[in-house]
RODO-2510 file (C-alpha; in nm, 4 decimals, decimal comma):
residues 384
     n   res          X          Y          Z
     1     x    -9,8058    -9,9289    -4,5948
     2     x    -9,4087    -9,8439    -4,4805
     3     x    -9,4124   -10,2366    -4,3749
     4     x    -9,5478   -10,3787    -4,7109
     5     x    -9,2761   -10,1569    -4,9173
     6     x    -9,0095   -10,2978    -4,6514
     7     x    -9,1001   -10,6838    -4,7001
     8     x    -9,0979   -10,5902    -5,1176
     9     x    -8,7730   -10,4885    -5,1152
    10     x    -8,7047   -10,8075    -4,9105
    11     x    -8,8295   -11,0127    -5,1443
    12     x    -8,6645   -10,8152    -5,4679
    13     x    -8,3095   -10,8862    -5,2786
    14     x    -8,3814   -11,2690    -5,2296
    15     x    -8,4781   -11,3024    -5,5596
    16     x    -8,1566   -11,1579    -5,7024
    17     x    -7,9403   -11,3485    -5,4387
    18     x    -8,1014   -11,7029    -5,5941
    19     x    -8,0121   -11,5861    -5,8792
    20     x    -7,6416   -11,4908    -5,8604
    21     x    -7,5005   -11,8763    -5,8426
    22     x    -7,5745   -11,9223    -6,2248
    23     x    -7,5528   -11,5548    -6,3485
    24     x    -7,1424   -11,6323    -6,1907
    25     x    -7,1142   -11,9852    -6,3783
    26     x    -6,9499   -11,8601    -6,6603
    27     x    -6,6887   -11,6885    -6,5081
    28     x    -6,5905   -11,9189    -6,2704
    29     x    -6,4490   -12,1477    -6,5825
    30     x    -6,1781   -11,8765    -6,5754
    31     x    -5,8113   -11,9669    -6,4009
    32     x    -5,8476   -11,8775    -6,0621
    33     x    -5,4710   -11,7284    -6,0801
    34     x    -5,5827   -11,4607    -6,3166
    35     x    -5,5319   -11,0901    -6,2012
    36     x    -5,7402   -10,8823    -6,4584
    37     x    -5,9688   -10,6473    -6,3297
    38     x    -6,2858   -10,7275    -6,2739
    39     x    -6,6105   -10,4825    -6,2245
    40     x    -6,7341   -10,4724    -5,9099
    41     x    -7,0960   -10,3327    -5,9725
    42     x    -7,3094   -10,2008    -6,2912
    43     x    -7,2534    -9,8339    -6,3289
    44     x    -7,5754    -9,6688    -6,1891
    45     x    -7,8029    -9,4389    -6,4435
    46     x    -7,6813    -9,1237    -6,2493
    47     x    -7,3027    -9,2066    -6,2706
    48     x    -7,0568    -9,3061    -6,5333
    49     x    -6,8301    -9,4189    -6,2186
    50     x    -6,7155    -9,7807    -6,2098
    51     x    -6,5139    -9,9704    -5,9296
    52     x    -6,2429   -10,1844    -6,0763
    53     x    -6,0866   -10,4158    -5,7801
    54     x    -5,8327   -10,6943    -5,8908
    55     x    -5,9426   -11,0088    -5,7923
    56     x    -5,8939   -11,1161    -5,4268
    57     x    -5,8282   -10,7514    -5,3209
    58     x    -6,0503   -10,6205    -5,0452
    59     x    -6,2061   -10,2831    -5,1348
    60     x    -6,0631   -10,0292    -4,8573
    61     x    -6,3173    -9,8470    -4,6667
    62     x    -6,3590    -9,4597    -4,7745
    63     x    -6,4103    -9,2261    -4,4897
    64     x    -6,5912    -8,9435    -4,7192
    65     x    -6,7156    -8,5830    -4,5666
    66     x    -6,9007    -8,3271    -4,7946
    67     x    -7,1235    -8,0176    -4,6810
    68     x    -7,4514    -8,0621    -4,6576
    69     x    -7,5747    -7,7103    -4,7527
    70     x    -7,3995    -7,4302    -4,9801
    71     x    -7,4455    -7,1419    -5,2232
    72     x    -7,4736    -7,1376    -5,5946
    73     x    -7,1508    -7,0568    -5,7475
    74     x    -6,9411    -7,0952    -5,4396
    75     x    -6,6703    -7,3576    -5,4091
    76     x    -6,7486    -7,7190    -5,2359
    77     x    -6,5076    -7,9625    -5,1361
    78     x    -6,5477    -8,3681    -5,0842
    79     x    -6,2859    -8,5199    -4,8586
    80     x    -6,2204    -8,8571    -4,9245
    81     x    -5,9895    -9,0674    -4,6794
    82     x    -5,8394    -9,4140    -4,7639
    83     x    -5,6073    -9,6157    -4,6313
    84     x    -5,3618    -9,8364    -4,9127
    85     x    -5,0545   -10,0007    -4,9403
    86     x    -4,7135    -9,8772    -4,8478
    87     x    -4,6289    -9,9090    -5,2245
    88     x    -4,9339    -9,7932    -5,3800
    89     x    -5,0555    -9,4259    -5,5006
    90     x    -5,3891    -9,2182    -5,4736
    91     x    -5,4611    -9,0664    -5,8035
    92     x    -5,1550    -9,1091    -5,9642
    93     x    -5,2447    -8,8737    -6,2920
    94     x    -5,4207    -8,6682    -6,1081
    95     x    -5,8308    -8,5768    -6,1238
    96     x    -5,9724    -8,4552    -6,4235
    97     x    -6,2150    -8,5407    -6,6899
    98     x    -6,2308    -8,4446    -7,0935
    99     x    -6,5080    -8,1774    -7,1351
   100     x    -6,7048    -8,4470    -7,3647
   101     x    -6,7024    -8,7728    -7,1662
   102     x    -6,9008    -8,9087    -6,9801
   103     x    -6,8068    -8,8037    -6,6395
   104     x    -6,7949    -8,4803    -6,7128
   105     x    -7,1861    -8,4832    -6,8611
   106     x    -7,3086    -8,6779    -6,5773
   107     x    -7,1347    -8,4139    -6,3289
   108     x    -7,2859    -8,1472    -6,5151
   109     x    -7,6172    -8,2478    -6,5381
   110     x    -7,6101    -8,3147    -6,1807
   111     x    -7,5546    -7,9300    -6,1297
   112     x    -7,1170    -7,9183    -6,0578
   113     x    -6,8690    -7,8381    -6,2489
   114     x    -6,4609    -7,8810    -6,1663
   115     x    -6,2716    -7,5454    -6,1414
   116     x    -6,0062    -7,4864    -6,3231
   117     x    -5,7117    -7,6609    -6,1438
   118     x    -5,4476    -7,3688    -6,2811
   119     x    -5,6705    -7,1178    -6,0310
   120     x    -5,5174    -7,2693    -5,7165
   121     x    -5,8489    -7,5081    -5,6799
   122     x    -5,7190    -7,8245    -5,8454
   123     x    -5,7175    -8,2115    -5,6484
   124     x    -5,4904    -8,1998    -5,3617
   125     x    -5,3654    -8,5454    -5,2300
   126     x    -5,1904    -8,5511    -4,8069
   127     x    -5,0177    -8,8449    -4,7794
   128     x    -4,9543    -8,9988    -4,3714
   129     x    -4,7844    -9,2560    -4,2347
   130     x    -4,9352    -9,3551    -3,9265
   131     x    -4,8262    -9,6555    -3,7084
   132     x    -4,7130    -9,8785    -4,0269
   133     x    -5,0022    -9,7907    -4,2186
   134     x    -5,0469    -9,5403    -4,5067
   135     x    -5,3046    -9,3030    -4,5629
   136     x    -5,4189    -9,0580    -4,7940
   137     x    -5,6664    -8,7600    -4,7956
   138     x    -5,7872    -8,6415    -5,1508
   139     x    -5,9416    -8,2989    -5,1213
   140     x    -6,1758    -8,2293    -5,4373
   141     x    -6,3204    -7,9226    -5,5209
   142     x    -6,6756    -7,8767    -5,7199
   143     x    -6,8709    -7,5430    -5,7888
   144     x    -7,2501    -7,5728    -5,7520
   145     x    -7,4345    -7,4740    -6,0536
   146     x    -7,8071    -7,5202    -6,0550
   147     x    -7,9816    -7,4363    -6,4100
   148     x    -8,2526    -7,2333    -6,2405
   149     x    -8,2527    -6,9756    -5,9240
   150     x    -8,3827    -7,0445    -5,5896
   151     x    -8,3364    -7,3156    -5,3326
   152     x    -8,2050    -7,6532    -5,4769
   153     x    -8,1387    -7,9882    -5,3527
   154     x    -7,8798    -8,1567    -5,5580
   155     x    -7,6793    -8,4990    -5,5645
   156     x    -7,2964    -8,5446    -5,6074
   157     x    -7,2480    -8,8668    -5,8118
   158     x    -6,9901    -9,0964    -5,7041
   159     x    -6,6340    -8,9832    -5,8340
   160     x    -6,3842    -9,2392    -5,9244
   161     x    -6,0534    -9,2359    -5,7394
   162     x    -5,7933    -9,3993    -5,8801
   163     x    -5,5138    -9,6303    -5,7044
   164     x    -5,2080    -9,7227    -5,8616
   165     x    -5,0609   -10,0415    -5,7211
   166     x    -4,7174   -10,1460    -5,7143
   167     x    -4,7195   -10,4110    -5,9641
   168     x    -4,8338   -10,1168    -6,2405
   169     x    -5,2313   -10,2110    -6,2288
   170     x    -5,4975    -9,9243    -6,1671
   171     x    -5,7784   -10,0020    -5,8975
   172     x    -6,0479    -9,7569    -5,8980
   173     x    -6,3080    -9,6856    -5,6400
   174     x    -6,6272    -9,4936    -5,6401
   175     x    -6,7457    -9,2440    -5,4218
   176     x    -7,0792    -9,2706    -5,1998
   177     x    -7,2993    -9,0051    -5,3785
   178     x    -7,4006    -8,6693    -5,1409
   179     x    -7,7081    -8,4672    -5,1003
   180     x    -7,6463    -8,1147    -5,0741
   181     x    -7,9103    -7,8207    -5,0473
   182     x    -7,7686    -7,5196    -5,2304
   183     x    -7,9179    -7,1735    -5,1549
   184     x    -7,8991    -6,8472    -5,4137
   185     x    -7,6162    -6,6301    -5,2608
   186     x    -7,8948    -6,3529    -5,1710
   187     x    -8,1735    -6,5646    -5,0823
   188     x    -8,1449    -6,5256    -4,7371
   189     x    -8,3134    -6,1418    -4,8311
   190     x    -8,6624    -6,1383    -4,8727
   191     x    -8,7425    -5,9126    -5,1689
   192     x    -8,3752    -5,8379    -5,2872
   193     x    -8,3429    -5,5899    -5,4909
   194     x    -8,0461    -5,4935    -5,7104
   195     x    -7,8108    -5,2510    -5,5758
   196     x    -7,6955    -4,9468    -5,7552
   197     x    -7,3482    -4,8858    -5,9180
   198     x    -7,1504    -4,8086    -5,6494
   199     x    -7,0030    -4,4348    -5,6574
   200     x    -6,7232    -4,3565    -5,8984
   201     x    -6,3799    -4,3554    -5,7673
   202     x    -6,0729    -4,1502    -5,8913
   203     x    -5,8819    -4,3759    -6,1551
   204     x    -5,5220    -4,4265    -6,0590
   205     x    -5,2477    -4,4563    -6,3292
   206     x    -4,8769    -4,5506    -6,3190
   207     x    -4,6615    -4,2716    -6,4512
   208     x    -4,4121    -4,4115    -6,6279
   209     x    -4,2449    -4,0916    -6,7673
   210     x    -4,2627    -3,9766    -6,3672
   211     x    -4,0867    -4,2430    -6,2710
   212     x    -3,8071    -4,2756    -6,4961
   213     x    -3,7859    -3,8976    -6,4583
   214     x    -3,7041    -3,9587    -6,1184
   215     x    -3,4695    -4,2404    -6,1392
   216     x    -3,2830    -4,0126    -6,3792
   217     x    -3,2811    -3,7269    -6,1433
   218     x    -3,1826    -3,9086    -5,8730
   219     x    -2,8992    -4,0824    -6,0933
   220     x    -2,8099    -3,7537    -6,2067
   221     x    -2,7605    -3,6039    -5,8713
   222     x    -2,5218    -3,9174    -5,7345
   223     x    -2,3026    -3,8431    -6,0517
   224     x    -2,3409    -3,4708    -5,9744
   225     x    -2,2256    -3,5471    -5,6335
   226     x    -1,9632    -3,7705    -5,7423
   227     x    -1,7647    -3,5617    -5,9725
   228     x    -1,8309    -3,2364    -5,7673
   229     x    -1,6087    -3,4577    -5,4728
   230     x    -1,3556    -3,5351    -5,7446
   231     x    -1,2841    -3,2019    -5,8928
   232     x    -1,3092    -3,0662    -5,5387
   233     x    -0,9854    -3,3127    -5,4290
   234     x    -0,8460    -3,2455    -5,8167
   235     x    -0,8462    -2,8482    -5,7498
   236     x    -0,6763    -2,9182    -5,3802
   237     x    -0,4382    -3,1483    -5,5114
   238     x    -0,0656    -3,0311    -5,3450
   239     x     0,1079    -2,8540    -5,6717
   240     x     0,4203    -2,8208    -5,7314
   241     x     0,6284    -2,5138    -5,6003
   242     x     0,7658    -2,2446    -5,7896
   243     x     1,0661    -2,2668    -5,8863
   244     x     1,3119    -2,0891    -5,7110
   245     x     1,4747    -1,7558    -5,8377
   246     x     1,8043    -1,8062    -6,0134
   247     x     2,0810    -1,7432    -5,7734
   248     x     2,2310    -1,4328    -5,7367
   249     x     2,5913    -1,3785    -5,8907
   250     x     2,8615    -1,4139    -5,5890
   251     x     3,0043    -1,0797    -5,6176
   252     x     2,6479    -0,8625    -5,5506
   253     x     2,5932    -1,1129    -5,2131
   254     x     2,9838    -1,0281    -5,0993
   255     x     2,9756    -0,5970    -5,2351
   256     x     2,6467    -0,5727    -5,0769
   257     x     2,7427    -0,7725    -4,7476
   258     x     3,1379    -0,5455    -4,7135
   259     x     2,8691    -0,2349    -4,7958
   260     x     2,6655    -0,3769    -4,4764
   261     x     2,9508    -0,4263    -4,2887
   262     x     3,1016    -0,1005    -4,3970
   263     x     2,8229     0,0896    -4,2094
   264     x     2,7759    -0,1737    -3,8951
   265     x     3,0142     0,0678    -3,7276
   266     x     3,2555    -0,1506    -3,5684
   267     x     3,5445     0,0285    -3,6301
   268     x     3,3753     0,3529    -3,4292
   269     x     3,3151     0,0894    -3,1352
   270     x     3,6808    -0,0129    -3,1403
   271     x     3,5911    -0,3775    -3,2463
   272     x     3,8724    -0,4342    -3,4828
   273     x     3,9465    -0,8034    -3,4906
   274     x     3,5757    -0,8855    -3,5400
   275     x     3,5562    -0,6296    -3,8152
   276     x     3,8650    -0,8051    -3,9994
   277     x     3,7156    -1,1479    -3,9273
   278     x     3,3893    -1,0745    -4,1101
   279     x     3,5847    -0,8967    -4,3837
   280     x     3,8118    -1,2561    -4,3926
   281     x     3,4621    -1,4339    -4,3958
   282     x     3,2851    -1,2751    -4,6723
   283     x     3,6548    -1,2727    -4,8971
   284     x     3,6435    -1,6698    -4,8283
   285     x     3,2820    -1,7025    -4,9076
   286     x     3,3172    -1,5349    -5,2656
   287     x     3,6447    -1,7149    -5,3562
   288     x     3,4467    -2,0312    -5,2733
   289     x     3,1305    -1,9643    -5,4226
   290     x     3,3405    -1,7821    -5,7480
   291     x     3,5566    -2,0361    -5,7890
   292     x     3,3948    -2,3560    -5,7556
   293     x     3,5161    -2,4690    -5,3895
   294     x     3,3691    -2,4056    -5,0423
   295     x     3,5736    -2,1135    -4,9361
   296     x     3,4569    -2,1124    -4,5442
   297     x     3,5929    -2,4984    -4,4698
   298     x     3,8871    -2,4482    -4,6574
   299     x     4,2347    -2,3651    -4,4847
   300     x     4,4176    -2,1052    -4,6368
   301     x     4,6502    -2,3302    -4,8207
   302     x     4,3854    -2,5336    -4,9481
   303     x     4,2098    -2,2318    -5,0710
   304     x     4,5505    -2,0836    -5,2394
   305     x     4,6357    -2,5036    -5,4054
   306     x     4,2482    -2,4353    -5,5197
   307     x     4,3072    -2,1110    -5,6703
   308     x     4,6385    -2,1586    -5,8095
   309     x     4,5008    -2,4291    -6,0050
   310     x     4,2191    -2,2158    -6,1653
   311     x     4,2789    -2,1683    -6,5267
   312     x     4,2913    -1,8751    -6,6649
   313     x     4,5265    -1,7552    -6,4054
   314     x     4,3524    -1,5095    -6,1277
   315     x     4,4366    -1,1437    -6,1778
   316     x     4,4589    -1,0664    -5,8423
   317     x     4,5965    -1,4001    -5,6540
   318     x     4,8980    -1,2414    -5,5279
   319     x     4,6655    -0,9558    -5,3743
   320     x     4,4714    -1,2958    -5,2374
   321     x     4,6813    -1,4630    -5,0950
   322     x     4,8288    -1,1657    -4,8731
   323     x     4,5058    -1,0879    -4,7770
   324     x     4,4699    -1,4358    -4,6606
   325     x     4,8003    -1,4867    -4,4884
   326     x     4,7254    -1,1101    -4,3089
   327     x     4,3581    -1,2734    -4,1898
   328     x     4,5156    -1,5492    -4,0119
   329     x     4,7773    -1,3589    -3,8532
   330     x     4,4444    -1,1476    -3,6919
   331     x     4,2837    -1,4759    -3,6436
   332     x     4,5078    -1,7313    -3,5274
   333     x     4,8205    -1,5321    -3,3946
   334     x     4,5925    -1,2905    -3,1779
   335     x     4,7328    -0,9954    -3,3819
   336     x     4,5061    -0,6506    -3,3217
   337     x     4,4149    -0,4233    -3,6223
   338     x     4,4436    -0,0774    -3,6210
   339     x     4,1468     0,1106    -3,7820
   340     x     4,3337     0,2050    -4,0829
   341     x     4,4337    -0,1516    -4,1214
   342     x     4,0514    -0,2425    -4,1088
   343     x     3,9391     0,0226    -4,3319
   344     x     4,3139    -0,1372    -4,5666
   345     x     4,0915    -0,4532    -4,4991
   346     x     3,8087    -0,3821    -4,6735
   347     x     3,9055    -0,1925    -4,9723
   348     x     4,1715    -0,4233    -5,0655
   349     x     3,8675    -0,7314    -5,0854
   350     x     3,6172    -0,4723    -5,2652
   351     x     3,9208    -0,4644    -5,5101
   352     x     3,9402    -0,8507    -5,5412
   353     x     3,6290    -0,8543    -5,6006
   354     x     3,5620    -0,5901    -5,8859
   355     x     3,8777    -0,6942    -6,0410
   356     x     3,7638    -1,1129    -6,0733
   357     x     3,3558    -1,0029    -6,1715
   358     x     3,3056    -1,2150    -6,5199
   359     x     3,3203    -1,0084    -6,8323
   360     x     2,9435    -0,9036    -6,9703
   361     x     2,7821    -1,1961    -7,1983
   362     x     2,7078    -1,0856    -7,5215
   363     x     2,3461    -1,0029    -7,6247
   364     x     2,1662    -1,2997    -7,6490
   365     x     2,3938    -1,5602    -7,4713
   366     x     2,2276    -1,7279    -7,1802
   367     x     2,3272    -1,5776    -6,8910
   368     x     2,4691    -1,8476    -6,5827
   369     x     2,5344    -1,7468    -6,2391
   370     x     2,7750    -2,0430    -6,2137
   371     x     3,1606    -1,9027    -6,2693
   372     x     3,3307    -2,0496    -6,5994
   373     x     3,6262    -2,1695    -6,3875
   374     x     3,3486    -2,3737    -6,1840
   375     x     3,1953    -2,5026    -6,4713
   376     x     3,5232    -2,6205    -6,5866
   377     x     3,6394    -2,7724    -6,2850
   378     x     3,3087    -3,0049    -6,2591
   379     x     3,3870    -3,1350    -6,6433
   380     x     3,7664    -3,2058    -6,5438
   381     x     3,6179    -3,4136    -6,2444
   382     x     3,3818    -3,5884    -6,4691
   383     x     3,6616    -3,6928    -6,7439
   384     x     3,8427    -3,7723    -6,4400
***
């Protein structure tokens, strides 16, 4: 029986080769130069694919790989390996079909559907270079869905894939078609049965209000932080001193220094010249600091020129200037006081000095430690 349905199909193929010479006459009246597309092969009842070569271009050999078992629902993916021109491009517009053409209705009734290529499952085309020649790999992906449960044996139709050449023509070539056994994804358990709900777990919400609580807190405690460092460096800033008290008038520094020297007791030790010397000292100090002039690097004549020029005259300048004259006789001429001279000594310069003190200001004038005759003296050396 297996032998008679072999030499059948023998026969069927002779028949149709006898035939081909004069089913080919009419288009071999065409220019042989022509480069329009030609089909290659009838499409077959099962596919809406059709191979488009242009004329006197070999068709390249596909090296195709596809699983040959799988479960219902689950991802399958057809390899396809070609190798074309340097110039030329696998599926230049990519793989996809309109939901209502034909393609599309012959893939579906064949059990497969294309994913959506936006989920990560769309064509993928690896382009080699190997020794001179180029290659491609086309990876599609199909999802198995049979129209009833159980075991199923479907067929992938042949897929076009598409060429583009470098001259701008499209070649397309047709896949082999693939038997594939698909199995329901629990039909490996004999008697399933449905499984229950599985137990509840504890819902989990972002807190919003928590978090920006948070951020605000933290924010809040970095400015805290911030400003608590800069009023702690304001608050130990260096400030400025206090001013200093206003100085004290010239003649309570030289009364209370001759009262000081009064009681030292010098005088009782028999220390007479360095009694008279500090008396000299303080009586040069006060003129100085009185007058406007620095009394203790002054000679004595420089101190009288200084004094004589004071305006209003001094009082007392003829009682100054022998006290002067009578200090450098003790200090330069090696002259020794007698007590009584000492004692002479300082009364005559507690008299100087009472007798030159500045009349009372009035009520309500300001009241200046500086000496008028000083204060006059610095505006005749500024008009000067």
């Amino acid at each position: 029986m297996r032998g008679a349905i072999v030499l059948g199909a023998l026969l069927v193929t002779g028949g149709a080769a006898a035939q081909a010479p004069s089913a080919s006459a009419a288009p071999s009246a065409a220019p042989s130069g022509s480069a329009l597309a030609t089909p290659r092969e009838e499409p077959d009842s099962r596919s809406a694919c059709i191979e488009k070569l242009p004329s006197g271009k070999a068709r390249p050999t596909l090296s195709e790989s596809f699983p040959a078992r799988g479960l219902s629902g689950h991802a399958l993916t057809l390899v396809v390996s070609l190798p074309h021109g340097p110039a030329e491009t696998v599926l230049p517009t990519g793989f996809r079909f309109q939901s209502d053409s034909t393609e599309a209705k012959v893939l579906k009734d064949a059990g497969f559907i294309l994913p959506n290529p936006e989920g990560g499952a769309g064509p993928k085309v690896e382009r080699k270079e190997e020794g001179g020649a180029t290659k491609s790999t086309v990876r599609l992906s199909f999802v198995s869905l049979p129209k009833d449960p159980g075991r199923h044996e479907l067929t992938l139709p042949p897929l076009p894939i598409t060429v583009a050449r470098a001259s701008g023509d499209l070649m397309t070539l047709c896949t082999a078609p693939h038997r594939i056994v698909i199995e329901d994804p629990t039909s490996n358990t004999p008697n399933p049965k449905p499984k229950p709900n599985p137990p509840p777990r504890s819902q989990r919400e972002e807190w919003t209000f928590l978090k920006q609580a948070m951020a605000v807190g933290a924010l809040a405690l970095v400015i805290g932080a911030l400003l608590a460092f800069l009023v702690g460096r304001w608050l130990k800033r260096p400030r400025p001193a206090p001013p200093p008290p206003p100085p004290r008038p010239p003649w309570e520094v030289a009364l209370e220094a001759l009262h000081d020297l009064r009681h030292a007791g010098l005088t009782r030790e028999g220390r007479f010249a360095e009694h008279f010397d500090r008396v000299s000292d303080i009586m040069r100090r006060y003129l100085g600091d009185r007058y406007g002039f620095d009394g203790l690097e002054c000679t004595t004549r420089e101190m009288l020129l200084e004094l004589r020029a004071t305006t209003p005259r001094i009082p007392v300048l003829d009682e100054a200037e022998r006290f002067l004259r009578q200090a450098d006789l003790v200090k330069f001429a090696r002259l020794t006081p007698t007590e009584p001279e000492c004692s002479a000594a300082l009364a005559d310069a507690e008299l100087i000095i009472e007798r030159t003190v500045p009349a009372p200001a009035p009520p309500g004038a300001p009241v200046s430690a500086v000496p008028a005759a000083a204060e006059e003296k610095d505006a005749e050396g500024q008009d000067g």
